[in-house]
N, C-alpha and C positions, 0 to 999 in steps of 0.2 A: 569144300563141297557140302551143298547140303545134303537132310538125313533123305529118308524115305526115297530108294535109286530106281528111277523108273529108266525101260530100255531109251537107247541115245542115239537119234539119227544125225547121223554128221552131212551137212550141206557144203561139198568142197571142189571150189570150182574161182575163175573171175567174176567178172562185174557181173554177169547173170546171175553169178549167185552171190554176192556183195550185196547188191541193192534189193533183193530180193524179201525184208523186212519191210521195205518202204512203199507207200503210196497202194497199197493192195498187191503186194506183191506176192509172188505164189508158195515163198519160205513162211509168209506171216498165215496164210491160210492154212499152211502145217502148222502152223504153231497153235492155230484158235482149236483148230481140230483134233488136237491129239494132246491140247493143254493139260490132261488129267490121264494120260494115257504115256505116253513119253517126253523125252526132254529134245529137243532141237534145237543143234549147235551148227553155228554158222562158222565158215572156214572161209569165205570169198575173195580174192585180190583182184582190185580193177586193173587191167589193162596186161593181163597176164597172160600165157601161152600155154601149151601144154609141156613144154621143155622148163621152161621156171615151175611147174606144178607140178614137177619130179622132181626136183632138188629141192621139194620140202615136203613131200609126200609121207616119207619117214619120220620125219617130227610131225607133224598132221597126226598121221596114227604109227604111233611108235606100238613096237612090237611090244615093250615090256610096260606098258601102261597097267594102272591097275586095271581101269575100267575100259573096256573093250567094246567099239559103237556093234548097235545091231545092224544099222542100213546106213550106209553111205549112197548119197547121190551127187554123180560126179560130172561136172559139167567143163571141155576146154574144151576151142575150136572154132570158134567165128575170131578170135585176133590169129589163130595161127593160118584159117583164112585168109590172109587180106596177104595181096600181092605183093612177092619181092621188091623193095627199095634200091634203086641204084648204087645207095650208098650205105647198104645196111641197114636202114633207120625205121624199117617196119617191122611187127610182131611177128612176120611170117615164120613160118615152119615144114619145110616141104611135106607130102602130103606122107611120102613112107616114115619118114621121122615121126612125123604126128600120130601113126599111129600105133610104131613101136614105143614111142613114150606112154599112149595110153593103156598099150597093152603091160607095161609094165606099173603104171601106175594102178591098174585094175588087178592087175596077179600080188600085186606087194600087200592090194586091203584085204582079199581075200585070202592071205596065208594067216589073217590077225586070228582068224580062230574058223572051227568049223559050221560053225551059224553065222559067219555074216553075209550078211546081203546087199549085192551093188545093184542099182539104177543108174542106166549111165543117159546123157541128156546130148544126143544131138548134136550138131552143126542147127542154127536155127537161121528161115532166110534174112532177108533185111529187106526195107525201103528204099530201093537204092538212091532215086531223086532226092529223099532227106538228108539221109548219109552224104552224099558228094556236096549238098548244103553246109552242114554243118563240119565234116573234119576234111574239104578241099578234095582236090585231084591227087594228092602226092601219095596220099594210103591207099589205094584202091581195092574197095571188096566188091564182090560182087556175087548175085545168088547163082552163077551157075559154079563158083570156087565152092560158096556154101552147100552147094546138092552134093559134088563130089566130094568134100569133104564128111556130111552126112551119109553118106552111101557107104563110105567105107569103114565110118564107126560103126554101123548097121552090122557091115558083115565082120568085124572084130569084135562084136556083141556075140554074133552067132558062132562063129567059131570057139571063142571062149567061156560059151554055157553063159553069158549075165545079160539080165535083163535089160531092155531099150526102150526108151520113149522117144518116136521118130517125131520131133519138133518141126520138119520141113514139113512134111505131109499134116501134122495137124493144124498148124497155122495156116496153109493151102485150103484143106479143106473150108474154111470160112469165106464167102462172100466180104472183099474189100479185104480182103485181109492183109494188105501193105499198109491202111492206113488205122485198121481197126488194132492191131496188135503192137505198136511202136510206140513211144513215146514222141517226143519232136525230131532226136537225131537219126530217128530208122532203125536202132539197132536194137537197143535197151526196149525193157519191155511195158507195154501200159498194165493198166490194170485190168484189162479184158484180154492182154498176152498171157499174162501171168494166172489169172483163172483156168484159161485153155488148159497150161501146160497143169496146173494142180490137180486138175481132171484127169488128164493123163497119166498123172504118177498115181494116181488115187486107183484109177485102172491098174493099174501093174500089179498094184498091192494089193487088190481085190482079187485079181486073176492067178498070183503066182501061187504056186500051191509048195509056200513053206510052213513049213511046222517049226517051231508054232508063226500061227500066222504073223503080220505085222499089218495085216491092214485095220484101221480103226475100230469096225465095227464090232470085231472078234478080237479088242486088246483090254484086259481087266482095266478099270475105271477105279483109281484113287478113290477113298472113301466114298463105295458104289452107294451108299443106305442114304450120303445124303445128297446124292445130284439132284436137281433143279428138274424138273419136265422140260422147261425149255432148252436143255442141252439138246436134245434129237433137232431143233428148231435150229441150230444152229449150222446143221452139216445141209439141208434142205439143197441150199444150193450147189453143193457140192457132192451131187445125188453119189456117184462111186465111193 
């Protein structure tokens, strides 16, 4: 580890939070934004469920760690979306499992100490015309599995006090938003999916009222005497 330990947001979730580094993605836009302000660790596995993301949740954030994350943002749910396989061979996860797994994987980070802070991320919809392009008829998702799926993280957020960024409703709200937020396969995000959703988180952390805060603009800045002017230039577009 190096020296000088700035707080540590853990990003831990599948392939939305996997790739989420690449190509403008909305981990890297945490990362330019908060480069002198915290450290963000990436946790992601592609093609993962929220039942496999409980059987490593405990080593993710072990209870006896030295260093203990300030904000975890936790993302499973569009593969435990995708419709039972005849023969077992899809990610599915029925919908009351999926959300006693998250509820238990949201209650296991929050016992890691009493300042930490979850953002939980959604069911997000899809492109479906892409999607059935690119992974066939056998997997099938589809955005009304994804709403219910998101509805009910929704209200496992609200029951359990932690914070939510509803990914249906803000990718909805955008004109074309099937094809402006997707990559090629419909699912995964572009780099104007992944700005959305940075804006989003970027809201939460503006709006929650923790002490001490965690959102950027109110987080002490690594050797403040010699930042650059152009640092304020760099959040611009990332007005929250």
């Amino acid at each position: 580890m190096v020296g000088l330990q700035r707080p540590q947001f853990v990003l831990f979730g599948s392939s939305i939070v996997q790739l989420s580094f690449g190509n403008g993605g909305w981990g890297a836009h945490l990362a330019t934004l908060y480069s002198r302000k915290a450290d963000i660790v990436l946790r992601g596995y592609m093609g993962w469920n929220s039942r496999q993301g409980l059987n490593i949740v405990h080593q993710v954030f072990h209870k006896d760690a030295v260093v203990k994350p300030d904000l975890a943002i936790v993302y499973f749910g569009g593969n435990d979306s995708v419709e039972p396989h005849p023969l077992g061979l899809s990610s599915h996860v029925p919908l009351v499992e999926y959300i006693e797994n998250m509820r238990k994987i949201v209650l296991h980070i929050k016992s890691l100490s009493e300042n930490m802070r979850i953002i939980f991320l959604t069911c997000p919809p899809i492109n479906e015309e892409r999607y059935r392009m690119v992974y066939g008829t056998e997997n099938v998702r589809t955005n009304e599995a994804c709403q219910r799926y998101s509805d009910a993280g929704l209200e496992l957020c609200r029951e359990i006090g932690v914070k939510a960024v509803d990914l249906c409703s803000a990718f909805k709200a955008r004109d074309d938003w099937e094809n402006l937020c997707f990559i090629f396969d419909g699912v995964h995000f572009s780099a104007e999916g992944s700005f959305i959703l940075a804006v989003e988180i970027l809201k939460v952390l503006r709006d929650a009222e923790w002490e001490p805060s965690l959102h950027w603009g109110s987080m002490p800045t690594e050797f403040p005497d010699s930042v650059p002017d152009g640092q304020e230039a760099l959040s611009k577009g990332l007005k929250p």
